[in-house]
Steps between C-alpha positions, in 0.01 A plus 500: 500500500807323629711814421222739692541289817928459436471890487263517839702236676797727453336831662349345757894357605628831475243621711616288759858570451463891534294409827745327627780719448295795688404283790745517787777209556317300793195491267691425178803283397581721223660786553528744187812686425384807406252631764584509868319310755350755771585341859332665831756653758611339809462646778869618707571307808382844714189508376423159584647549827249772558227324400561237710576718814136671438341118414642448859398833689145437388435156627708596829183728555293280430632279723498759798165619463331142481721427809342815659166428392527131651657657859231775537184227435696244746503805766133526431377185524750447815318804692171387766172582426522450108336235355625296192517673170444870604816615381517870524822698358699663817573800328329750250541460183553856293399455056847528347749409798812343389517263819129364446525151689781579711437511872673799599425670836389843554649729775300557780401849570638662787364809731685732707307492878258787520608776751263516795360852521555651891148625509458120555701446794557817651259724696367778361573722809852459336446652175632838392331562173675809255287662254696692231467753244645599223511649095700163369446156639892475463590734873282275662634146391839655630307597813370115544883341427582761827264347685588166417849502508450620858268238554799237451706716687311482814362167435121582497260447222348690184154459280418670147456736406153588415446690181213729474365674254668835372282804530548740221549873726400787217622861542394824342771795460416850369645608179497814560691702777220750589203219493354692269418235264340155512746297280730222793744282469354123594741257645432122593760354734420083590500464904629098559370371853706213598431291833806294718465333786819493768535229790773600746647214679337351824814647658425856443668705228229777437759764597670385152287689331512840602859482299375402175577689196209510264499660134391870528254446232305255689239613771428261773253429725517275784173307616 
């Protein structure tokens, strides 16, 4: 018996031995000579530069949008006619915007004034109204920059132009030379109608346009 427990005394101390000399040297006193002690890396100076820059970044934003959300609920509960604790948000909040919290103002839309028509202020006794005609829409936009250049020229006043509706003019040509036959060539040509209205000056100026040069392609037709 007393050498069965010498014998289990002895294993259970190298037990502990070979424990120790695997553990690592700020768990164990004993260091073994023959297998290396695995220490974790330190981190280079940069790296904990970085970290600390990005430890400081973060609660700088923090910072700035609690500062935000405190100004915008002080403006809030500063305006008239609110009663205490109806805090609304002053701006809309979007799901997935990067500046949540932050009070950030949004541009105020702007519109160009709105040109008064002359048909509002002018009489109608004053109105010289062209109707034009043509295959392409294109001869009579050139035909309605004329008129408006001149317009600025002579310091009087322009409105449209009206757009109608093209008609669709169909022709029928005979094939043959004699007539003899029934078979005809079928062509479609687009008419454009295009109204503009033309206010001469109060001066006068009408004379003005007897010199105007039109596009030959266009047809007019002065009401």
């Amino acid at each position: 018996m007393r050498a069965k427990s010498s014998v289990l005394y002895a294993l259970v101390f190298l037990a502990i031995v070979v424990t120790l000399a695997f553990l690592p040297t700020s768990f164990s006193s004993v260091q073994s000579s023959t297998f290396k002690v695995l220490r974790p890396k330190q981190a280079s100076a940069g790296a904990l530069s970085r970290r600390v820059s990005v430890a400081r970044r973060g609660t700088d934003l923090e910072q700035s949008m609690e500062m935000a959300m405190q100004s915008d609920l002080e403006d809030l509960s500063l305006k008239p006619g609110k009663k205490k604790g109806q805090t609304k948000s002053s701006f809309k909040r979007t799901p997935g915007d990067p500046l949540r919290g932050l009070s950030y103002k949004q541009p105020v839309r702007q519109w160009a004034p709105i040109k008064i028509p002359p048909s509002q202020y002018r009489a109608p006794e004053d109105r010289v109204r062209f109707r034009m005609y043509a295959f392409h829409p294109m001869f009579i936009e050139e035909a309605c920059e004329i008129l408006t250049d001149l317009a600025k020229e002579l310091g009087g006043d322009t409105e449209g132009p009206i757009v109608h509706k093209p008609k669709i003019k169909k022709y029928a040509l005979n094939k043959s030379p004699n007539g003899h036959k029934k078979s005809k060539y079928k062509v479609d040509f687009p008419e454009h109608c295009w109204e503009f209205d033309f206010y001469p000056p109060v001066e006068g100026g009408l004379e003005s346009l007897l010199k105007l040069r039109l596009p030959v392609q266009v047809t007019v037709e002065i009401l």
